[in-house]
Biopython code that builds the backbone (N, CA, C, O; Angstrom):
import numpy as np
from Bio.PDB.StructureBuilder import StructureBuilder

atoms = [
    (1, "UNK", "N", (6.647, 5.448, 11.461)),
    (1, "UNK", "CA", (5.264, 5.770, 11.712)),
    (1, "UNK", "C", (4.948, 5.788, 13.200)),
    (1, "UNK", "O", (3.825, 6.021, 13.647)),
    (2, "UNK", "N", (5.833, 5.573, 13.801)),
    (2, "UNK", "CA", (5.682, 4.823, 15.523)),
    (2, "UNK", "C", (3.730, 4.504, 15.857)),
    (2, "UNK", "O", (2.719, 4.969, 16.383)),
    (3, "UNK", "N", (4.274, 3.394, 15.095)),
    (3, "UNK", "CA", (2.846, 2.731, 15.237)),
    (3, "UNK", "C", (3.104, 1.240, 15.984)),
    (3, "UNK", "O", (4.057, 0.460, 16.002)),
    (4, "UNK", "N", (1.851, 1.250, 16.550)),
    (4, "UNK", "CA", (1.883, -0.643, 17.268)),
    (4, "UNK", "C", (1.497, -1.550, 16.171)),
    (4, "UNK", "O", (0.624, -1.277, 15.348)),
    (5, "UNK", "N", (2.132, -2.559, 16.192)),
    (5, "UNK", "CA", (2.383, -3.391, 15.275)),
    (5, "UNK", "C", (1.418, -5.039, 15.467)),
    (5, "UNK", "O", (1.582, -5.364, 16.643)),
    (6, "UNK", "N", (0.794, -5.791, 14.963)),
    (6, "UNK", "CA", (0.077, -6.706, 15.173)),
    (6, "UNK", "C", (0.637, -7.889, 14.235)),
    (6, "UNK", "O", (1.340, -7.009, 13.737)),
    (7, "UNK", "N", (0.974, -8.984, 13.561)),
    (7, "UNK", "CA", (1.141, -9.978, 13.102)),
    (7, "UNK", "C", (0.489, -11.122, 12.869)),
    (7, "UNK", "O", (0.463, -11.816, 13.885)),
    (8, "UNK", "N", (-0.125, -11.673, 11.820)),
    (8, "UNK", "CA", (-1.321, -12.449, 11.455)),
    (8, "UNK", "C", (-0.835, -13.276, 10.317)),
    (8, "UNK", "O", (-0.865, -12.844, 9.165)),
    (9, "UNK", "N", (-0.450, -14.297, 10.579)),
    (9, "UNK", "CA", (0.376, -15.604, 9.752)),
    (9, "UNK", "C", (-0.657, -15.972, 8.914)),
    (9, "UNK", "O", (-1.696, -16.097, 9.563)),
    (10, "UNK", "N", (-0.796, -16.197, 7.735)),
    (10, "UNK", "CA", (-1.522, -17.109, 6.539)),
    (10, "UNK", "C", (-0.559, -17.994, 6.324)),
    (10, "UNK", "O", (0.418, -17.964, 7.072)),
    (11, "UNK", "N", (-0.633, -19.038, 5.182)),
    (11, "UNK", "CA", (-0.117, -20.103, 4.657)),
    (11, "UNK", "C", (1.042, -19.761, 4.028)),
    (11, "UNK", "O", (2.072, -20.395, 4.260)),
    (12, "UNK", "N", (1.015, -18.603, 3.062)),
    (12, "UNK", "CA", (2.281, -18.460, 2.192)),
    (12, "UNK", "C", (2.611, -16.931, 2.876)),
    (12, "UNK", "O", (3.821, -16.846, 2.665)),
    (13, "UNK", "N", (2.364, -16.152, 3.310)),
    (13, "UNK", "CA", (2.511, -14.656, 3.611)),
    (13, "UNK", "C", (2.310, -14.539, 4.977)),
    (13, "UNK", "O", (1.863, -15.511, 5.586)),
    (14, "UNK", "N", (2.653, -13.160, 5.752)),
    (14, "UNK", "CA", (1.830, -13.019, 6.943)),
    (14, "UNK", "C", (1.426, -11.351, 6.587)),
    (14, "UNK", "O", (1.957, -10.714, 5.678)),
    (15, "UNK", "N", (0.447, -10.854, 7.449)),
    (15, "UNK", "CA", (0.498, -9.500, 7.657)),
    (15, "UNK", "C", (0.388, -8.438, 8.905)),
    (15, "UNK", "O", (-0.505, -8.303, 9.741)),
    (16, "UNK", "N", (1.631, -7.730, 8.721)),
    (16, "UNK", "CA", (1.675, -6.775, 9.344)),
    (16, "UNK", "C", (1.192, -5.801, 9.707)),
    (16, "UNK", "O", (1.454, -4.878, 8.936)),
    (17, "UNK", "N", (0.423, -5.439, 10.754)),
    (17, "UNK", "CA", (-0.565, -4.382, 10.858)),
    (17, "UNK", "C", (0.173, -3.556, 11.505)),
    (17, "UNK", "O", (0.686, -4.008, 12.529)),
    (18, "UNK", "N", (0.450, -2.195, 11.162)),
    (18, "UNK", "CA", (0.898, -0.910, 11.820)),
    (18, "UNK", "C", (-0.288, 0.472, 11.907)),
    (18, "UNK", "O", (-0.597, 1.466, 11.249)),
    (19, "UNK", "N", (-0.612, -0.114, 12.967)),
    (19, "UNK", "CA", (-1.551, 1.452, 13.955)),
    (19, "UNK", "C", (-0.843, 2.573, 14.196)),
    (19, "UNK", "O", (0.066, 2.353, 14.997)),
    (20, "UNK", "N", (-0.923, 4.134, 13.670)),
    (20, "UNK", "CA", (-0.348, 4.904, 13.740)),
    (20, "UNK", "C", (-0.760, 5.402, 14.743)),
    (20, "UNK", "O", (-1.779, 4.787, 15.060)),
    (21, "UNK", "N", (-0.407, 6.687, 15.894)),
    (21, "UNK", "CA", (-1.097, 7.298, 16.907)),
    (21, "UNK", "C", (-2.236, 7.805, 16.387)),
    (21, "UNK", "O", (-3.187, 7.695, 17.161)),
    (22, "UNK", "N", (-2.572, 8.515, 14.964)),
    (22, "UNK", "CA", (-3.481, 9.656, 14.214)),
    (22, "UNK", "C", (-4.566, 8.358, 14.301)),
    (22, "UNK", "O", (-5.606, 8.570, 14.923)),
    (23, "UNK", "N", (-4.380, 7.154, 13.758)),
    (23, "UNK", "CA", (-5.443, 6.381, 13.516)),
    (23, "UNK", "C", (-5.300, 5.545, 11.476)),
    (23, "UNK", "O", (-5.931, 5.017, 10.561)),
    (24, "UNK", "N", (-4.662, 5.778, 11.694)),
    (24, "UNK", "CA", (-4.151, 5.243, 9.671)),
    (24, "UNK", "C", (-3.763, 4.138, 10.617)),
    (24, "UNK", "O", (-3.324, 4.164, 11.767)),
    (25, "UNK", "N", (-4.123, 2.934, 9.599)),
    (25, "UNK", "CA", (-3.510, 1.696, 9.884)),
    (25, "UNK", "C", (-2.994, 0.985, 8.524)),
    (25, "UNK", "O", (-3.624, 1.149, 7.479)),
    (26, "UNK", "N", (-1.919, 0.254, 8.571)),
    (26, "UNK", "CA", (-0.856, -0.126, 7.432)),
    (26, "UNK", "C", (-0.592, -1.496, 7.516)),
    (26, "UNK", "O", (0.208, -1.943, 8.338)),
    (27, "UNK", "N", (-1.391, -2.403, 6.488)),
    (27, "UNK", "CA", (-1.320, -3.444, 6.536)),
    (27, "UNK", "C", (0.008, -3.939, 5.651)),
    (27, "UNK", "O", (-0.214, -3.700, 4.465)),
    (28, "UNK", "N", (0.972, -4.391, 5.797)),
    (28, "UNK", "CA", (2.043, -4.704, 5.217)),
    (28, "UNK", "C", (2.017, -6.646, 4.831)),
    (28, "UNK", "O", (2.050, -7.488, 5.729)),
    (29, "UNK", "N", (1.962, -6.932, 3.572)),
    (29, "UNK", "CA", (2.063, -8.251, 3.307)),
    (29, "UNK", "C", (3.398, -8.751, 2.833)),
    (29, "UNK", "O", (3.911, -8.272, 1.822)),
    (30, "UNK", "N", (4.000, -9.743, 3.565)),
    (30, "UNK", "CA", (5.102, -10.135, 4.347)),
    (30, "UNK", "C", (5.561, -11.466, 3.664)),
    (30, "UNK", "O", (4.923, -12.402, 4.146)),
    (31, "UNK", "N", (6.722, -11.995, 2.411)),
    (31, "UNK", "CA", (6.587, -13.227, 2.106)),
    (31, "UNK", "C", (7.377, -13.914, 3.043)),
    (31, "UNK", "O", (7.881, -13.093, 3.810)),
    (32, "UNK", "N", (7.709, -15.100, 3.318)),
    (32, "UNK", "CA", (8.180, -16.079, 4.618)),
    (32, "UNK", "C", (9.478, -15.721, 4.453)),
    (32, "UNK", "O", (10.073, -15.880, 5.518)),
    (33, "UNK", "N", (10.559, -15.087, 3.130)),
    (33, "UNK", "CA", (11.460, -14.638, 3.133)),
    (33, "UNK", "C", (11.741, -13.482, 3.686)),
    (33, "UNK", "O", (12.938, -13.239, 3.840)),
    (34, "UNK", "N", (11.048, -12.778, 3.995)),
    (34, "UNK", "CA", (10.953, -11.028, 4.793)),
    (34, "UNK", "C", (10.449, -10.162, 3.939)),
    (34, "UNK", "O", (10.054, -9.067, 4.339)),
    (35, "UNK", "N", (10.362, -10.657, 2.136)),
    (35, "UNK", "CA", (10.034, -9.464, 1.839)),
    (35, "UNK", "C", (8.578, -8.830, 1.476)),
    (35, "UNK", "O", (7.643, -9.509, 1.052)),
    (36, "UNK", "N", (8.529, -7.530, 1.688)),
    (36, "UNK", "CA", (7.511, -6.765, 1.629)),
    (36, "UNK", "C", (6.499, -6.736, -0.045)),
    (36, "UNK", "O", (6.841, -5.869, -0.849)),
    (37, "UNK", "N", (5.617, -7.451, -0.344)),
    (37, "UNK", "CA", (4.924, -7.476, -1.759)),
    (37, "UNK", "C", (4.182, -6.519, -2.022)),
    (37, "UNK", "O", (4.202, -5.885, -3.076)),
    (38, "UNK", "N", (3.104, -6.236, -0.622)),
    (38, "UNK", "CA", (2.492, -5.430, -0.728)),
    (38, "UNK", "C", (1.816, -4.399, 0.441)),
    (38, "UNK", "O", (1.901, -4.833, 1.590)),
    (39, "UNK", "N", (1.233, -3.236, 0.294)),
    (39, "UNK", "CA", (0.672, -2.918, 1.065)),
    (39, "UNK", "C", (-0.840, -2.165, 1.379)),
    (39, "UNK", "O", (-1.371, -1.244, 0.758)),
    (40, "UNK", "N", (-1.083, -2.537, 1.981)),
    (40, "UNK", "CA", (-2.906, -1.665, 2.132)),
    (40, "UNK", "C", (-3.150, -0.688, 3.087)),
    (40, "UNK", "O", (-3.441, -1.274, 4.129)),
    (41, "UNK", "N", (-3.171, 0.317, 3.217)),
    (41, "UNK", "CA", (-3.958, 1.356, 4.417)),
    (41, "UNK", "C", (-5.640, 1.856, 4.267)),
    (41, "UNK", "O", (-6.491, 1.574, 3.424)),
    (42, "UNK", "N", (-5.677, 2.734, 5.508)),
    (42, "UNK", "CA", (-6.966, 3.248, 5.308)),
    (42, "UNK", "C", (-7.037, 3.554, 6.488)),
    (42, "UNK", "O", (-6.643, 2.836, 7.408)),
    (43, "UNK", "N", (-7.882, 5.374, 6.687)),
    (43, "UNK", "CA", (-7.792, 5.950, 7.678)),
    (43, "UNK", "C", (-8.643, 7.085, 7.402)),
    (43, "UNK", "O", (-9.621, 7.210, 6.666)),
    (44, "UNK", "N", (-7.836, 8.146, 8.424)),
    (44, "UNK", "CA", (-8.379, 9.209, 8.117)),
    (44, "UNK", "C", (-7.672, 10.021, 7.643)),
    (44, "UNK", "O", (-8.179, 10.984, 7.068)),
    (45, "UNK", "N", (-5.925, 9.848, 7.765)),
    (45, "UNK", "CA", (-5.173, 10.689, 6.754)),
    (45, "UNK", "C", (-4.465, 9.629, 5.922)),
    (45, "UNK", "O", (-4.449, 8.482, 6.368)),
    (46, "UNK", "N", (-3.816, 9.924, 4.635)),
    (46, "UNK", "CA", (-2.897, 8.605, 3.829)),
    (46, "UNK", "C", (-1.686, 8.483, 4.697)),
    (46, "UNK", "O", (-1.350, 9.377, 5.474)),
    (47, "UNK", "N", (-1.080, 7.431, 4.559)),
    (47, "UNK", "CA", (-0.033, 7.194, 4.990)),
    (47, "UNK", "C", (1.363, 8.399, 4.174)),
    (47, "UNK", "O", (1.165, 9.202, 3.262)),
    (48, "UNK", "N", (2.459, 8.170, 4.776)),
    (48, "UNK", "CA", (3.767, 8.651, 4.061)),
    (48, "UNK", "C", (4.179, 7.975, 3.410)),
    (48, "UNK", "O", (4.646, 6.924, 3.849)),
    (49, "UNK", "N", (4.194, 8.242, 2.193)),
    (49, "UNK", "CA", (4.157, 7.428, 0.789)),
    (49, "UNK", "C", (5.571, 7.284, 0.476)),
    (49, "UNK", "O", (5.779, 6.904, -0.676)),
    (50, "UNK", "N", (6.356, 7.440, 1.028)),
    (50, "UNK", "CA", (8.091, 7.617, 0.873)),
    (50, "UNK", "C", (8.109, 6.491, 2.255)),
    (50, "UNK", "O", (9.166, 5.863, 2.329)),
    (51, "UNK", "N", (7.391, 6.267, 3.010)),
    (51, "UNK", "CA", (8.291, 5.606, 3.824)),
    (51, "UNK", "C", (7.030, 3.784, 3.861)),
    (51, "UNK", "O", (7.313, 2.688, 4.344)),
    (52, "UNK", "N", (6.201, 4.071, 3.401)),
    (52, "UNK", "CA", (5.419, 2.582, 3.695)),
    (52, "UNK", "C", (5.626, 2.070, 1.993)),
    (52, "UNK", "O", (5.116, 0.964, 1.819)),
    (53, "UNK", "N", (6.401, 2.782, 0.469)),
    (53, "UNK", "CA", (6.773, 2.318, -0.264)),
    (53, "UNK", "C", (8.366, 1.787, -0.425)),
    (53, "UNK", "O", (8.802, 0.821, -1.052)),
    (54, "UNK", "N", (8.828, 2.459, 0.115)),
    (54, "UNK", "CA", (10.111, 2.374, 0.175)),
    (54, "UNK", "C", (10.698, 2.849, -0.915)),
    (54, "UNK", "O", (10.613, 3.952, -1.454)),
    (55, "UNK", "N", (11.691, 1.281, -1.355)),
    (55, "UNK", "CA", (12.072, 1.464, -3.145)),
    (55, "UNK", "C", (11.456, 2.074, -3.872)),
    (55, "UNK", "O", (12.018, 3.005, -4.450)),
    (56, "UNK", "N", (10.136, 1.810, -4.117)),
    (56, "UNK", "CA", (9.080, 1.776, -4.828)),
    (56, "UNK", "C", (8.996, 2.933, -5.207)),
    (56, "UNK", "O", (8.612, 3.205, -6.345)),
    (57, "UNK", "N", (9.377, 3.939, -4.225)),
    (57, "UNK", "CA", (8.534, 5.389, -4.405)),
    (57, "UNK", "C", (9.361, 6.177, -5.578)),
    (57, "UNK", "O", (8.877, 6.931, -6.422)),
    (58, "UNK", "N", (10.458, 5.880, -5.447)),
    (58, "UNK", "CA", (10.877, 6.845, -6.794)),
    (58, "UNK", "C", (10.141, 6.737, -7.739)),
    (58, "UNK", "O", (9.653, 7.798, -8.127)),
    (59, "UNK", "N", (9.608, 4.999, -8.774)),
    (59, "UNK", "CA", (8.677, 5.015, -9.477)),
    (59, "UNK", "C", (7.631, 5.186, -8.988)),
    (59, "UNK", "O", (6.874, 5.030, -9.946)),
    (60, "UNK", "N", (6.982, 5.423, -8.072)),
    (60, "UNK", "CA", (5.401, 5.757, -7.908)),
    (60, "UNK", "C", (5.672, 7.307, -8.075)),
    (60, "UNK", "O", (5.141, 7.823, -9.058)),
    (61, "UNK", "N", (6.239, 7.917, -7.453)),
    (61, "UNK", "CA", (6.926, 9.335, -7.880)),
    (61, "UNK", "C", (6.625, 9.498, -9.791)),
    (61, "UNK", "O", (5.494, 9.661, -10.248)),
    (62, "UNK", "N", (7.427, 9.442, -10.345)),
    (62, "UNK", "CA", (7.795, 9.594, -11.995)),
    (62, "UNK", "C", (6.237, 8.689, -12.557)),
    (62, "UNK", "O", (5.799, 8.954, -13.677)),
    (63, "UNK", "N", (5.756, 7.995, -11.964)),
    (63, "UNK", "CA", (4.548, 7.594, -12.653)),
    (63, "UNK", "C", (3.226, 8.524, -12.374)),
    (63, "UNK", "O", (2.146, 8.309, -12.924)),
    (64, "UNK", "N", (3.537, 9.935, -11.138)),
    (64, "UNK", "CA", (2.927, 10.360, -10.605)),
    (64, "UNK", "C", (2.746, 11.918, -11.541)),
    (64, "UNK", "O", (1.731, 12.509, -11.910)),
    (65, "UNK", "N", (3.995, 12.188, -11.684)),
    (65, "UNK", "CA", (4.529, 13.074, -12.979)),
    (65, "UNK", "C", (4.430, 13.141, -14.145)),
    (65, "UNK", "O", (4.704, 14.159, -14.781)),
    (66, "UNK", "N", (3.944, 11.872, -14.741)),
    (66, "UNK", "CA", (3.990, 11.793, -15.760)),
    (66, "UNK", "C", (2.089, 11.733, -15.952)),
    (66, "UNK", "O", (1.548, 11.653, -17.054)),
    (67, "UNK", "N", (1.625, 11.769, -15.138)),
    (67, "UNK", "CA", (-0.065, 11.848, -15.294)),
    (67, "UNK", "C", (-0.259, 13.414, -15.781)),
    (67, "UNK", "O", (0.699, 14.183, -15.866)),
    (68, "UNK", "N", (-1.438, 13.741, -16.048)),
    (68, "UNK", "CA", (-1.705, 15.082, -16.341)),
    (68, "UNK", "C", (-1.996, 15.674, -14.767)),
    (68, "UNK", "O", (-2.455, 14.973, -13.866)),
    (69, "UNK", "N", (-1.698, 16.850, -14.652)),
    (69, "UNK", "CA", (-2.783, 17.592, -13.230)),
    (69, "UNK", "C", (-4.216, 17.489, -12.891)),
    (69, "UNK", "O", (-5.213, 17.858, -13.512)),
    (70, "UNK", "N", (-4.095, 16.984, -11.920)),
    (70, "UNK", "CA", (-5.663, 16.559, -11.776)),
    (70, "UNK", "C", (-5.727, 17.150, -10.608)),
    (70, "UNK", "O", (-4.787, 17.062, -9.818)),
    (71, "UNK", "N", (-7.090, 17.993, -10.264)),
    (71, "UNK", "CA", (-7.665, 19.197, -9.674)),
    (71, "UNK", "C", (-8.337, 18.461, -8.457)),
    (71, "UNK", "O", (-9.039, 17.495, -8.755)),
    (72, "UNK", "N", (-8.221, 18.778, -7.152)),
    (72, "UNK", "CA", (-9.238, 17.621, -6.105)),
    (72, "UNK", "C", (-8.980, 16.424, -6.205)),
    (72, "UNK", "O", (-8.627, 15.864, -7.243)),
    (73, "UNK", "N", (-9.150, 15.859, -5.009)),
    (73, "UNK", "CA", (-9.067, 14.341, -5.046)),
    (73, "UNK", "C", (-9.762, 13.546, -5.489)),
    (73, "UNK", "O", (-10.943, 13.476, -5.148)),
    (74, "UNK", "N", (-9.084, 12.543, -6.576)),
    (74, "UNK", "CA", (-9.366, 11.725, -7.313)),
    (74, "UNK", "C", (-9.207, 10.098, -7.039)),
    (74, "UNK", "O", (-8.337, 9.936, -6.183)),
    (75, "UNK", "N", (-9.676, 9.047, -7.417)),
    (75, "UNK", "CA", (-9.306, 8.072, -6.999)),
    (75, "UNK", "C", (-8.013, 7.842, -8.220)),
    (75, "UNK", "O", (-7.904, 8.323, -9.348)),
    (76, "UNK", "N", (-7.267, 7.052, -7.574)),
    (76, "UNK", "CA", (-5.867, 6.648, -8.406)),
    (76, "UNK", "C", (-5.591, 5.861, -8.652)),
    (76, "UNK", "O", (-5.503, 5.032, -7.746)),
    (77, "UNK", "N", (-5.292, 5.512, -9.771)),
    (77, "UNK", "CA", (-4.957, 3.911, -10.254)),
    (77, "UNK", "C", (-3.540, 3.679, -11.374)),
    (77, "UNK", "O", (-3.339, 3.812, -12.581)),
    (78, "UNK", "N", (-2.858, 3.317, -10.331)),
    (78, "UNK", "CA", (-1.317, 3.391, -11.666)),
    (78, "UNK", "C", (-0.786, 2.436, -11.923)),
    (78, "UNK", "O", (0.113, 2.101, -11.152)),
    (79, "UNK", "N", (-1.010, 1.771, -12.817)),
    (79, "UNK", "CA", (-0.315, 0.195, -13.352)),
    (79, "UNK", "C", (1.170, 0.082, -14.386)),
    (79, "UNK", "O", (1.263, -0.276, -15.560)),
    (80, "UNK", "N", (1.881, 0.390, -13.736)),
    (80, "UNK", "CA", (3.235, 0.184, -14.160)),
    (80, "UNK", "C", (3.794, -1.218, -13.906)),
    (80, "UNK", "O", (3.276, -2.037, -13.147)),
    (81, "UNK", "N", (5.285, -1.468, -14.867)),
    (81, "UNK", "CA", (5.730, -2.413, -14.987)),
    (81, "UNK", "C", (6.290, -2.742, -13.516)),
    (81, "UNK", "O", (6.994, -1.864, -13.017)),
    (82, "UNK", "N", (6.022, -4.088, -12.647)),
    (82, "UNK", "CA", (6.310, -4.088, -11.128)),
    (82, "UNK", "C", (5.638, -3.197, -9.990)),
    (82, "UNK", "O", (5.903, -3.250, -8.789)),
    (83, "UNK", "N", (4.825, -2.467, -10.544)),
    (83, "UNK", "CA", (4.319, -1.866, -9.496)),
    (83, "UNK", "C", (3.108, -1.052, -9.614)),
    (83, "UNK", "O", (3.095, -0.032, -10.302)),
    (84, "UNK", "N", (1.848, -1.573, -8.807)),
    (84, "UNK", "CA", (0.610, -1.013, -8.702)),
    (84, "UNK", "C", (0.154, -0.446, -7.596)),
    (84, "UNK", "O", (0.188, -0.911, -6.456)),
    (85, "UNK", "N", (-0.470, 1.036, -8.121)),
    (85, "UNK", "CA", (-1.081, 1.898, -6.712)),
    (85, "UNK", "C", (-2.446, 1.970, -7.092)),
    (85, "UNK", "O", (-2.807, 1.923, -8.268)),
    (86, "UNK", "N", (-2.954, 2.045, -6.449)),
    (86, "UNK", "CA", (-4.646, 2.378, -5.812)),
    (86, "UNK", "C", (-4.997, 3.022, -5.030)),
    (86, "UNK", "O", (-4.841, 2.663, -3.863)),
    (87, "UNK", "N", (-5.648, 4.307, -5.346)),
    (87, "UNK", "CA", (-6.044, 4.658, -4.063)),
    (87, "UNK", "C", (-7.596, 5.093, -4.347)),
    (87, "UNK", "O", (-8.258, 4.861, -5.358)),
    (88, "UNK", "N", (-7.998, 5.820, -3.113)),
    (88, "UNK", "CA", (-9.404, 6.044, -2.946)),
    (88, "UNK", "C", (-9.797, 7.096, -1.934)),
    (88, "UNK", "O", (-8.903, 7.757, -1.406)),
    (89, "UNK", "N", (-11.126, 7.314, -1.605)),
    (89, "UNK", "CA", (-11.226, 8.151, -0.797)),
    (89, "UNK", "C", (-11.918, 9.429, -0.295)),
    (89, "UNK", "O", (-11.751, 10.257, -1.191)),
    (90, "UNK", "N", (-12.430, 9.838, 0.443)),
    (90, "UNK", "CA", (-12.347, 11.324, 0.768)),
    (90, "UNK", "C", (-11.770, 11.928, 1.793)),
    (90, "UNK", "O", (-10.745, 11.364, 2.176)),
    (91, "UNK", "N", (-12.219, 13.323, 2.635)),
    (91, "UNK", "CA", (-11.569, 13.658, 3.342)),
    (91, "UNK", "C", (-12.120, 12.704, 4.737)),
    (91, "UNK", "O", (-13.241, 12.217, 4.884)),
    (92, "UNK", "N", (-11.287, 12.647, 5.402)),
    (92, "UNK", "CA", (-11.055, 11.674, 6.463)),
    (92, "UNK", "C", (-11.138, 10.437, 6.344)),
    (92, "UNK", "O", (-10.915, 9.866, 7.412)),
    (93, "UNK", "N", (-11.384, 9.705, 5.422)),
    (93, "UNK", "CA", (-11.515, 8.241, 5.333)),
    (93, "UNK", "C", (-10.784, 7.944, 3.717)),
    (93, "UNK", "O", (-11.331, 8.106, 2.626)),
    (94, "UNK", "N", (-9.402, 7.471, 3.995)),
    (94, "UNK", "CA", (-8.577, 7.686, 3.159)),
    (94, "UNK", "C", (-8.182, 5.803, 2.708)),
    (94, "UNK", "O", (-7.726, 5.242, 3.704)),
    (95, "UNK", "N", (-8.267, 5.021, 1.694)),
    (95, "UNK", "CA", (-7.734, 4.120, 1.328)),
    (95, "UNK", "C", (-7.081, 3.959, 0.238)),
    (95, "UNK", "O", (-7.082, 4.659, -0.774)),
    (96, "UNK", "N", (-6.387, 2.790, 0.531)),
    (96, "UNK", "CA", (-5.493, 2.062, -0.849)),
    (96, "UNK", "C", (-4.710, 1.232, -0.875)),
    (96, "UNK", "O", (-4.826, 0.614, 0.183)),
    (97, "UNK", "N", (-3.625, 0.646, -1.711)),
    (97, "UNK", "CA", (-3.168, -0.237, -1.641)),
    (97, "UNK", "C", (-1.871, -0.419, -2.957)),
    (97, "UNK", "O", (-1.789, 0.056, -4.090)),
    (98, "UNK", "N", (-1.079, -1.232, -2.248)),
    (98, "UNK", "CA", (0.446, -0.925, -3.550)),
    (98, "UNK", "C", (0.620, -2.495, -3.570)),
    (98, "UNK", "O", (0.262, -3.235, -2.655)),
    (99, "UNK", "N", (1.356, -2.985, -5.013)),
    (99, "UNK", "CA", (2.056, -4.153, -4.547)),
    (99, "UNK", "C", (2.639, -4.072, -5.535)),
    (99, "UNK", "O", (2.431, -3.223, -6.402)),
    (100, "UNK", "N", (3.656, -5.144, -5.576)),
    (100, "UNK", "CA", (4.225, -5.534, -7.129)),
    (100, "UNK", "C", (3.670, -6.765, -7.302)),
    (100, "UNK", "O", (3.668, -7.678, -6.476)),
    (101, "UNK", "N", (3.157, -6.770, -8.491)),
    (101, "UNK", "CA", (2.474, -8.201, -9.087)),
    (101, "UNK", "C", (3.554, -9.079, -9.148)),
    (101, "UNK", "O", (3.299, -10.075, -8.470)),
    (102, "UNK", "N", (4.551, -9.130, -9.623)),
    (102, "UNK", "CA", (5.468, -10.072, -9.727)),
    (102, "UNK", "C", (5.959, -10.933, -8.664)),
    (102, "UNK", "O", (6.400, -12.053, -8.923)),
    (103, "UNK", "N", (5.922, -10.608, -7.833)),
    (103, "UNK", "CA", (5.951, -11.012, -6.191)),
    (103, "UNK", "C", (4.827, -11.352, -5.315)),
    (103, "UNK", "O", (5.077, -11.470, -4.116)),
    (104, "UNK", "N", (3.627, -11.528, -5.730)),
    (104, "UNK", "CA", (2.679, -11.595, -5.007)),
    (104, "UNK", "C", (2.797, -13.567, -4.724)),
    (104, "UNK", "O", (3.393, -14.274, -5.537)),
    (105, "UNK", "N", (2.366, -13.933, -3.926)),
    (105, "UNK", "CA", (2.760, -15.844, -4.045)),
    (105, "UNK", "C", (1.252, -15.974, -4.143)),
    (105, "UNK", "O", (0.151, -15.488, -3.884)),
    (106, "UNK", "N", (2.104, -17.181, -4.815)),
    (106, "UNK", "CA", (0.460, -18.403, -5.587)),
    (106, "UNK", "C", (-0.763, -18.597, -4.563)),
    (106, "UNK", "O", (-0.606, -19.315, -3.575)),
    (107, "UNK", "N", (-2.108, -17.881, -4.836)),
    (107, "UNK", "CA", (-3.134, -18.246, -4.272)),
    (107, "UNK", "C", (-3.466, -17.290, -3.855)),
    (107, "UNK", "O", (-4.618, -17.302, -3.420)),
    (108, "UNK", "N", (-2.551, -15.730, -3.729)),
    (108, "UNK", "CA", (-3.446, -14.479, -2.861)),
    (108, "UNK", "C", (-3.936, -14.076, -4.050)),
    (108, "UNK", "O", (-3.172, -14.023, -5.014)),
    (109, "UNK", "N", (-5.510, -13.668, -4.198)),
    (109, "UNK", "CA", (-5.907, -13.220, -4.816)),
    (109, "UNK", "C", (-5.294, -11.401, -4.474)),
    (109, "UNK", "O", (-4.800, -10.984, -3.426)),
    (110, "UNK", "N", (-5.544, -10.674, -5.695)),
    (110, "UNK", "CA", (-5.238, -9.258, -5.495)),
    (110, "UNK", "C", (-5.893, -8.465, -4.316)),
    (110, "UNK", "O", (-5.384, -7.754, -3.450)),
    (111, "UNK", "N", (-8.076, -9.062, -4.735)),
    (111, "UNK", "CA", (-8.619, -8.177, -3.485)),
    (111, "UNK", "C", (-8.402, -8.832, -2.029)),
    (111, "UNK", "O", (-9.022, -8.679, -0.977)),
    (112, "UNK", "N", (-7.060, -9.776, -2.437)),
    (112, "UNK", "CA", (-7.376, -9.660, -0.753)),
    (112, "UNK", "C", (-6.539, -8.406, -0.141)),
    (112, "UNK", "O", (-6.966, -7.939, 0.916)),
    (113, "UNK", "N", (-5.738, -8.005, -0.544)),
    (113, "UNK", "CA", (-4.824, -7.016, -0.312)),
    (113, "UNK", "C", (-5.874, -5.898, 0.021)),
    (113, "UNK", "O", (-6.295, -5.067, -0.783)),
    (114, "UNK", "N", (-6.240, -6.022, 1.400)),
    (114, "UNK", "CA", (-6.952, -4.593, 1.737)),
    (114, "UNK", "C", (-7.255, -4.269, 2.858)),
    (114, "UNK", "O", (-7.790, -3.180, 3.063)),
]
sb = StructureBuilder()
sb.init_structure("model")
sb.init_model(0)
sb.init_chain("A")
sb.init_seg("    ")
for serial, (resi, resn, name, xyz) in enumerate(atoms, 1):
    if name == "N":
        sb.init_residue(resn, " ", resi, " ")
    sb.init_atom(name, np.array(xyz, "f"), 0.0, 1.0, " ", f" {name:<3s}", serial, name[0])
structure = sb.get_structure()
C-alpha cells in the first residue's frame, strides 16, 4: 500500500494504522503473537482486498460468488465459517471491516474493530 504506518498498543492486541498516499487508512488488529485477526478501513477509495486480506481472500472471493448479482453499491455483510466482511459506503467515503471471530482475544468487543 506504501502507506505510513502508526502503532497503538492495548492490553491484549495492538493496532496498526496504515495511511495510504490516496487517503484510505487500514487499521490492522495485531495479537501479541504477530497475528493479524482483523481489519478496518475507511476512506475515499476501498482498500485492495487481495492484499489487506491476505489468506482470507480466496474465501472472501467464493463467498463473493456465490451471492446473487447485485446492481450498485450495496452495503455487504458476509458471515462465513472463520471469516467476516462488512462493508459500507458511498462514493468517496468508503468503510468496513474483516476479522475472523475465532481469533479475536477475550474482551475486544466486535464494534470496536473500526
Amino acid at each position: 500500500m506504501n502507506a505510513s504506518l502508526r502503532v497503538t498498543p492495548h492490553d491484549t492486541y495492538e493496532v496498526h494504522e496504515m495511511q495510504a498516499p490516496g487517503g484510505t487508512v487500514v487499521d490492522e488488529y495485531v495479537s501479541p503473537a504477530g497475528t493479524v485477526f482483523a481489519v478496518a478501513w475507511h476512506g475515499q477509495f476501498p482498500p485492495p482486498m487481495q492484499q489487506i486480506l491476505g489468506t482470507y481472500f480466496q474465501q472472501y472471493s467464493a463467498a463473493l460468488q456465490a451471492r446473487p448479482k447485485m446492481y450498485g453499491h450495496r452495503p455487504l455483510n458476509i458471515e462465513e465459517q472463520g471469516l467476516v466482511v462488512q462493508t459500507g459506503g458511498h462514493m468517496r467515503a468508503h468503510f468496513g471491516r474483516a476479522y475472523d471471530p475465532n481469533l479475536l482475544p477475550q474482551g475486544l468487543a466486535v464494534n470496536q474493530i473500526q
